[in-house]
Each structure stands twice: as structure tokens, then as C-alpha cells.
C-alpha positions in Angstrom: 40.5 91.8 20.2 40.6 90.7 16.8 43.8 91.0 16.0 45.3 89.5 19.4 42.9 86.4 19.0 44.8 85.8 15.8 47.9 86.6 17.4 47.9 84.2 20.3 46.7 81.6 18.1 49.7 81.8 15.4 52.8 83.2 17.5 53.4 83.8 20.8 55.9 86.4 21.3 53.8 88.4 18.9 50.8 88.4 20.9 52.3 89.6 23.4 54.4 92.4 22.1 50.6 93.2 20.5 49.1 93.1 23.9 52.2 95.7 25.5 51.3 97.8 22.4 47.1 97.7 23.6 48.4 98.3 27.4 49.9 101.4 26.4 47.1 102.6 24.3 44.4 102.3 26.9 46.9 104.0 28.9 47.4 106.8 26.2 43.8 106.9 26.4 43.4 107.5 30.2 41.7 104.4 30.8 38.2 105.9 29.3 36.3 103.2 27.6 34.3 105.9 25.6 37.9 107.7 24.8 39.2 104.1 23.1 35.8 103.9 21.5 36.1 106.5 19.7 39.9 106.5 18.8 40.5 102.6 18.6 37.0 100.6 17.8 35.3 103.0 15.6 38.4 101.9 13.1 37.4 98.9 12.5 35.0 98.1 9.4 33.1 95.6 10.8 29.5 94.9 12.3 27.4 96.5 15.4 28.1 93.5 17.7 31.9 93.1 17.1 32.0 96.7 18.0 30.3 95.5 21.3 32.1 92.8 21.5 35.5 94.9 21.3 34.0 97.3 23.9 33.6 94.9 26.3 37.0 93.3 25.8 38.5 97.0 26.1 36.4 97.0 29.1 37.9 93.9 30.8 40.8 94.8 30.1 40.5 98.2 32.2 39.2 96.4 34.6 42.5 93.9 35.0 44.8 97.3 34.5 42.8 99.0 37.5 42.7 95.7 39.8 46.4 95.5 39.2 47.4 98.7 39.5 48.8 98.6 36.2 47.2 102.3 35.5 50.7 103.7 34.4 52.9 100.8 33.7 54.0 97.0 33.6 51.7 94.4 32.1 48.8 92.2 33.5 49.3 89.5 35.2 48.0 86.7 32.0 50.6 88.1 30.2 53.0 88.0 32.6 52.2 84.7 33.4 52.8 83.7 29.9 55.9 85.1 29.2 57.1 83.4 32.5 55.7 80.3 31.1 58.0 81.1 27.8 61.0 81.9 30.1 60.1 78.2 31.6 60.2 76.5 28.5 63.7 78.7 27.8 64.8 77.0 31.1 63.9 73.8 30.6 65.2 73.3 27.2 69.0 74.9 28.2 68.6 72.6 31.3 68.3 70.0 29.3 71.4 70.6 27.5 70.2 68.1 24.4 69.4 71.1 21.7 72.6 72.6 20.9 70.8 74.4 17.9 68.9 76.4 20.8 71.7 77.2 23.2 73.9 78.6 20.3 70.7 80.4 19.2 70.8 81.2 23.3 74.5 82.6 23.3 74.4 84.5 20.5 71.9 86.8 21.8 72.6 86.3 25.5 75.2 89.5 25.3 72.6 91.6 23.5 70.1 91.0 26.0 72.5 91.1 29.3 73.3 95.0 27.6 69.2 95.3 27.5 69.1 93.8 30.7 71.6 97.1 31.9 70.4 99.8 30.2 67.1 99.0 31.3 68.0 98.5 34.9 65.2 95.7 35.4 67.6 93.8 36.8 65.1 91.0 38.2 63.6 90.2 35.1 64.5 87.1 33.3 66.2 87.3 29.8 63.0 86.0 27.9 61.1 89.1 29.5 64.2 91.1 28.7 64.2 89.8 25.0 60.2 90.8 24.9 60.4 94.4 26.4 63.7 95.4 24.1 61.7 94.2 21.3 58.5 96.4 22.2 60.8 99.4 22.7 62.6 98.6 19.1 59.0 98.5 17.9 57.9 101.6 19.1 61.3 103.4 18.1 60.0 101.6 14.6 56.7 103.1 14.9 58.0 106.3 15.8 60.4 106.4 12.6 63.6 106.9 15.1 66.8 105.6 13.3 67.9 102.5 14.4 71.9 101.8 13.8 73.2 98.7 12.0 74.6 97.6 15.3 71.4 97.6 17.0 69.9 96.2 14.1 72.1 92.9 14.3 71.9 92.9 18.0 68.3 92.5 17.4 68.5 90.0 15.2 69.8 87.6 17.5 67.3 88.3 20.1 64.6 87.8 17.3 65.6 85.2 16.2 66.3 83.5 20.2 62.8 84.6 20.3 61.0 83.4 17.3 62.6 79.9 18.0 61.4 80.0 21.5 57.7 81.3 20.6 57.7 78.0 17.7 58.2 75.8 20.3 55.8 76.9 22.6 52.9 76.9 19.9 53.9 73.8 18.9 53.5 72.3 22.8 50.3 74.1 23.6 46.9 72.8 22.1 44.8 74.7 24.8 44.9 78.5 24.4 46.7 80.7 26.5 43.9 83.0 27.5 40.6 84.7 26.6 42.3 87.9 27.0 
């Protein structure tokens, strides 16, 4: 809770990738709010009614995953929502074929993210949500101390960067947050 409020408020694409990462830790906790108690909240160093206040986020949370049917995989539907309003705003500024610094950011990971798009076999998703779940499985891979080849490495790169740029742009055009959540 803490650390997605900061998240959404600063970048983006971050707190999203964040909020896949909490997804999948509920779900490695089984959906038990006393399970994620005592394995994510009790962490934290800070007072009695943060605690709570985490609880009840975890709890909400649950709640969406359950109503969603989003027990054993995919994401809820705010941050879906969000990274189709990122995948929008992609859209709308290679329709508008004015920023030539973006689309060249665009094609240079466009190839990286088509071979994503492949290997993935989620077809139907749009590059931006492409871009988002190859960099949660990079992170994880990360996390997990896997070796990551030079060539994967670069291929990244561009899709970070196509992403960072994209995530910039949306902060900057948003004053209202994106969610509670």
C-alpha cells in the first residue's frame, strides 16, 4: 500500500509492474488475509493503524481478485484499465505522427516486443501490455538471480526505455490519480 501509493504517484509503468508483483504474492499466499499478515505486513516498521490500514487494502484487494476471478492469474480490472489507458496515449501520439522522437523510440523496440508478443502467445494484447508483462517476467527472472543474456539485455532496453517515455507522458497529463488501489 505504501509503496504502490508512491508508485502511482511518481511513475506509471512502475506501479503497475509493483501491483503484478502484489497480485502474485496474494496469490502465493492463497488469498489468506491472515497468511499475508503474517508474511507481508508484519515487515513493515511502522505503527498499529498503518498495519490496519495495510490489512484492509490487502483485504480489498482479495476481494477484487475473487469478484474477478483473478484467483490464479491476469490482473484486475483498474490496472488493466490503466495500462489500456497507457496503450491509448501510445496510440494517440503514433497517430498523430508529430513526435518522431517517440515513434523511433516506438520502432526500436517494436521487434523486441512483436518476439514477446510470440513467445508469450497473448496474441490479443496490445504491445504497451506486451512491453509491461515482459518486463514483470524480466523482473522476476531478476529477482530470481536467473542469467539474463546481453541480447536480452539490449532488447530490453529498448522496451524500457519505449516504456519509461510513455509512463513520463502520462504523469505529466494526469493531475487526478489513477486509483485508490
Amino acid at each position: 500500500m505504501i509503496i504502490a501509493e508512491q508508485k502511482r504517484k511518481e511513475n506509471i509503468a512502475e506501479y503497475l509492474l509493483y501491483m503484478y508483483q502484489v497480485e502474485d504474492m496474494i496469490r502465493a499466499n492463497k488469498l489468506d488475509l491472515d497468511s499475508i499478515e503474517a508474511t507481508l505486513i508484519s515487515k513493515f516498521d511502522v505503527p498499529y493503524d498503518v498495519k490496519r490500514e495495510m490489512r484492509e487494502w490487502y483485504k480489498t484487494l482479495i476481494a477484487m481478485m475473487r469478484d474477478e476471478e483473478k484467483e490464479q492469474a491476469g490482473h484486475i480490472a483498474i490496472l488493466e484499465h490503466t495500462s489500456e489507458q497507457l496503450n491509448e496515449m501510445h496510440q494517440q501520439i503514433l497517430n498523430a505522427g508529430i513526435d518522431n522522437a517517440y515513434k523511433e523510440t516506438y520502432n526500436k523496440a517494436k521487434t523486441h516486443i512483436e518476439a514477446l508478443r510470440l513467445r508469450s502467445g497473448h496474441t490479443v494484447d496490445n504491445d504497451i501490455q506486451v512491453a509491461l508483462n515482459g518486463l514483470y517476467g524480466l523482473l522476476i527472472l531478476k529477482l530470481k538471480k536467473t542469467a539474463i543474456t546481453e541480447e536480452t539485455s539490449k532488447a530490453f532496453d529498448t522496451i524500457r526505455e519505449l516504456v519509461a517515455e510513455l509512463s513520463s507522458r502520462y504523469m505529466e497529463g494526469t493531475d487526478t490519480p489513477v486509483s485508490s488501489i
